[in-house]
C-alpha positions as CSV (number, residue, x, y, z in Angstrom):
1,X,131.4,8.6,-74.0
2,X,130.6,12.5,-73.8
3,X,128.1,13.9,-75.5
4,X,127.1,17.8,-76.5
5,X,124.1,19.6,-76.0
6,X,123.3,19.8,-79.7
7,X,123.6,16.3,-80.2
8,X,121.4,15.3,-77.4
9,X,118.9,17.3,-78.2
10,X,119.2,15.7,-81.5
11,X,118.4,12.8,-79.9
12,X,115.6,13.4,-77.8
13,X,113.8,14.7,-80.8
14,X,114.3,11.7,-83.1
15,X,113.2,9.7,-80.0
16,X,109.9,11.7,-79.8
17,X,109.5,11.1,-83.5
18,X,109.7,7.6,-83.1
19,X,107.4,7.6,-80.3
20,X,105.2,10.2,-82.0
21,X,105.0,11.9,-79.5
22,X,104.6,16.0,-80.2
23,X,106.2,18.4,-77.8
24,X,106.5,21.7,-78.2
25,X,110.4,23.5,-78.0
26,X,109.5,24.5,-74.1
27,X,108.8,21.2,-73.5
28,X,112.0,19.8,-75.3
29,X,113.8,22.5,-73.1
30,X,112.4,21.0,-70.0
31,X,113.5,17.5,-70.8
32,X,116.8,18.7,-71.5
33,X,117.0,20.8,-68.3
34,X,115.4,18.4,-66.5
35,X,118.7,15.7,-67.8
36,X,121.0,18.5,-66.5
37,X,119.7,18.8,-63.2
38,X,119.8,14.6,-62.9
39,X,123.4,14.6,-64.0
40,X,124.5,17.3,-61.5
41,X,122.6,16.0,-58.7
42,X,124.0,12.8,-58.9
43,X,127.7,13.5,-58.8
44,X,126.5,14.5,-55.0
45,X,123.4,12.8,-54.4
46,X,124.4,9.7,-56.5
47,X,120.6,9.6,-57.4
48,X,121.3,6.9,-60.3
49,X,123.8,4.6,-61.4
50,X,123.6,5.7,-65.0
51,X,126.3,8.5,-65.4
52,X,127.0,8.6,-69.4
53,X,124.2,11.9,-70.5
54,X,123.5,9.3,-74.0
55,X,122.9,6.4,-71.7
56,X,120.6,8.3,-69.3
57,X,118.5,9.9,-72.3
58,X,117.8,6.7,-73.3
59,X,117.6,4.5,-70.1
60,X,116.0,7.1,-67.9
61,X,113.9,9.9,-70.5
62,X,113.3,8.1,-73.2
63,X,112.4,4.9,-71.3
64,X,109.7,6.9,-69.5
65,X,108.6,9.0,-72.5
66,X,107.3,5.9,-73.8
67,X,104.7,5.5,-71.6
68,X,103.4,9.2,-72.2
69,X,101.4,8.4,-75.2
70,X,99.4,5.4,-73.4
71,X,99.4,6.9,-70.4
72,X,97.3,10.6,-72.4
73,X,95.1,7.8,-74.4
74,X,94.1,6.1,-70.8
75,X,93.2,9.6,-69.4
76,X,91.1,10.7,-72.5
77,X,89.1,7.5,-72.4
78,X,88.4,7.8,-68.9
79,X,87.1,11.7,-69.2
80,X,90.2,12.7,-67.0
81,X,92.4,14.7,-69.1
82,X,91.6,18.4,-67.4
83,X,92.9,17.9,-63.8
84,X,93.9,14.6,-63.1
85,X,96.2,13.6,-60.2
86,X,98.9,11.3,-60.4
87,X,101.2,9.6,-58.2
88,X,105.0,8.4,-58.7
89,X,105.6,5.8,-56.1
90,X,109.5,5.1,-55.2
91,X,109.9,8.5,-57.5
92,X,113.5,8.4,-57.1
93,X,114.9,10.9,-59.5
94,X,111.4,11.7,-60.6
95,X,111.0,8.9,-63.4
96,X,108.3,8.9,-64.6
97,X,106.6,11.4,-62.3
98,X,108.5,15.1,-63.7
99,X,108.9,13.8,-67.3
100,X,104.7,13.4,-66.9
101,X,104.4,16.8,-65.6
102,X,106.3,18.1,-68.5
103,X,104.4,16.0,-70.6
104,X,101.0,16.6,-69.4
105,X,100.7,20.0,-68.0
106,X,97.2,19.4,-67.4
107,X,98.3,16.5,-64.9
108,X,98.8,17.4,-61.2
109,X,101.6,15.1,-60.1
110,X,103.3,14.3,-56.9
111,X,106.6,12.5,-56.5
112,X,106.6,10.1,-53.3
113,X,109.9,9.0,-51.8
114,X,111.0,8.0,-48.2
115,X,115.0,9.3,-49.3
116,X,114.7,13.1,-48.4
117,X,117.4,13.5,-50.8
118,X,115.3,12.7,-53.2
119,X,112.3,14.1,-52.7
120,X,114.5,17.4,-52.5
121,X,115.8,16.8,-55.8
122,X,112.2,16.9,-57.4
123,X,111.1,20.0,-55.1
124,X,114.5,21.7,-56.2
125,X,112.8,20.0,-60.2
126,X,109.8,21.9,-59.7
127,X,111.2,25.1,-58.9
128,X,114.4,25.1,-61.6
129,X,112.3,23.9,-64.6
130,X,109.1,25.9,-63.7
131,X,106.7,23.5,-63.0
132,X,103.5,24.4,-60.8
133,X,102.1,20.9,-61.3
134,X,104.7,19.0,-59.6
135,X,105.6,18.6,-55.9
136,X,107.8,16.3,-54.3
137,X,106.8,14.4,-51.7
138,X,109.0,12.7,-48.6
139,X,107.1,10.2,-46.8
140,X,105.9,6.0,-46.9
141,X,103.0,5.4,-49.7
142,X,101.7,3.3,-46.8
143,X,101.1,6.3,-44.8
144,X,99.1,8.1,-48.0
145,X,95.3,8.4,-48.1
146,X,95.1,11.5,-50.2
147,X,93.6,9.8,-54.1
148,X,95.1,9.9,-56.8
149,X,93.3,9.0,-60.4
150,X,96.5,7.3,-61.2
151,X,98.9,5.8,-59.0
152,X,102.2,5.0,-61.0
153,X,105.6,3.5,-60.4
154,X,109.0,2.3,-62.5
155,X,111.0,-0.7,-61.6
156,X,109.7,0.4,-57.8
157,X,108.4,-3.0,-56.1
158,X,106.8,-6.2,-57.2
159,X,103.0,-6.0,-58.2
160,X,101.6,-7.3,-55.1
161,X,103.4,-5.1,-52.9
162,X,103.1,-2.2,-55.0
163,X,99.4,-2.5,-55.3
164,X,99.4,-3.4,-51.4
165,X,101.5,-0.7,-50.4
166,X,99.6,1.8,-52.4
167,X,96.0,1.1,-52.1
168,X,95.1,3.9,-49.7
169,X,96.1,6.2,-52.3
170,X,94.0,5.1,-55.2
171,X,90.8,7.0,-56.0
172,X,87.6,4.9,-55.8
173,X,87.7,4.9,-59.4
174,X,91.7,5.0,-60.0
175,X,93.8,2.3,-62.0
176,X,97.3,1.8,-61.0
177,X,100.1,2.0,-63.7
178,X,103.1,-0.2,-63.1
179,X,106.4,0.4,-65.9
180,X,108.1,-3.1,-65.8
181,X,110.6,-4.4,-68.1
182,X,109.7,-7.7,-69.6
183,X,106.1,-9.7,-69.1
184,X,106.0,-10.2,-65.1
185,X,104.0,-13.3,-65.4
186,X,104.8,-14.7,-62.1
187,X,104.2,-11.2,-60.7
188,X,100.5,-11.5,-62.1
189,X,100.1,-14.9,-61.0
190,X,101.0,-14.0,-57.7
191,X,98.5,-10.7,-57.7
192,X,95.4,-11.0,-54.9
193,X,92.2,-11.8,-55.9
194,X,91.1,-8.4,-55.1
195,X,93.4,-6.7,-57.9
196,X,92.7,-6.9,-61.7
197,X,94.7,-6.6,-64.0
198,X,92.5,-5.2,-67.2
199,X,95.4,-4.4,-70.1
200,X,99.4,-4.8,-70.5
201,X,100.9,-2.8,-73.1
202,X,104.1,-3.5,-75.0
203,X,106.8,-0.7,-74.9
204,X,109.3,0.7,-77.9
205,X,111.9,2.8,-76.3
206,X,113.8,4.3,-78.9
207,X,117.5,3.0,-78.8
208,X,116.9,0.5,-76.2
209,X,116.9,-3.0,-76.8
210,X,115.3,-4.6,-74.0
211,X,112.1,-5.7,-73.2
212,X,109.5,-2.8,-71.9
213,X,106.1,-3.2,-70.5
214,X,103.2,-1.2,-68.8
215,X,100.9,-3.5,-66.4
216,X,97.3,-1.6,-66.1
217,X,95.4,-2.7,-62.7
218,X,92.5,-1.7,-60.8
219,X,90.6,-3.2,-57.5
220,X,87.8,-5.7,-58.1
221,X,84.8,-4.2,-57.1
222,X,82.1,-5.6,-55.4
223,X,78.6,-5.4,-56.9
224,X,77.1,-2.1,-55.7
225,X,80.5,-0.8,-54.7
């Protein structure tokens, strides 16, 4: 099904209504742009599966503009909201990591992929949509030790391995933020000891109906640590 640009912006904004979720028309812009850029990248790159624009505003932008709110309220509660660094793991086309630099200007975020097609497509992201608080990133999380106050990632890995693979990156106070679609129990059974997971949060994508969830975790510390 095609779809024109009036109507999808249409769309995007009764989705950030539902969400309640207030952008300004640069930002709206952005998202569009930034839906553009997927959709022409992928008839080369073939950097998702989802070709239909209607289908990717609300499987790919919507899907991740729903964790914006929750993700702004964790950063104001934990005093990080000038500044913060964020890190998309398995960024892919850059969901969630360039719709949170949109989002949250005042977020520095960097997209991590081992594809360098990819992580091209988010440098090329950063440059076409004018954003100086995203860069994009080819290279193993394994291999990062830089920290990040939030380490994100969408439909990437299980928990354990995410948390695993990631842990270098994490801040000494950082939280990770894992998008998953339905309650991963046995993923959270299966979680080490030294991982905690402190909140799960439901997820209302407008227009989706499927099952959406964010899994908050941070290391157990040690007394004195």
């Amino acid at each position: 099904m095609s779809i024109d640009e009036t109507d999808l912006s249409a769309r995007l904004r009764g989705g950030l209504a539902a969400l309640h979720l207030d952008l300004d028309d640069q930002q709206v812009s952005q998202l569009l742009a930034y839906l553009d850029l997927i959709a022409k990248w992928t008839k080369v790159y073939n950097l998702t599966a989802v070709r239909d624009p209607a289908e990717m505003l609300t499987h790919h932008l919507l899907d991740s503009l729903a964790a914006v709110p929750h993700l702004r309220r964790h950063l104001q509660q934990a005093g990080l909201e000038q500044g913060s660094k964020l890190l998309d793991v398995g960024s892919g086309a850059g969901l969630p990591g360039v719709v949170v630099a949109i989002c949250c200007p005042h977020v520095v975020v960097t997209c991590v992929d081992a594809v360098a097609k990819k992580a091209a497509f988010i440098k090329q992201a950063a440059l076409a949509l004018a954003l100086p608080n995203l860069t994009g990133l080819q290279a193993r999380v394994e291999t990062m030790t830089q920290p990040f106050d939030i380490v994100c990632s969408r439909a990437f890995a299980s928990l354990a391995d995410f948390t695993a693979w990631s842990g270098n990156a994490l801040a000494p106070t950082g939280v990770w933020m894992a998008m998953k679609g339905r309650y991963p129990t046995e993923e959270i059974t299966a979680l080490p000891a030294s991982v905690m997971v402190f909140h799960v949060e439901h997820l209302a994508v407008p227009g989706l109906d499927a099952e959406r969830c964010i899994v908050w975790m941070r290391p157990v510390r040690q007394p004195g640590q």
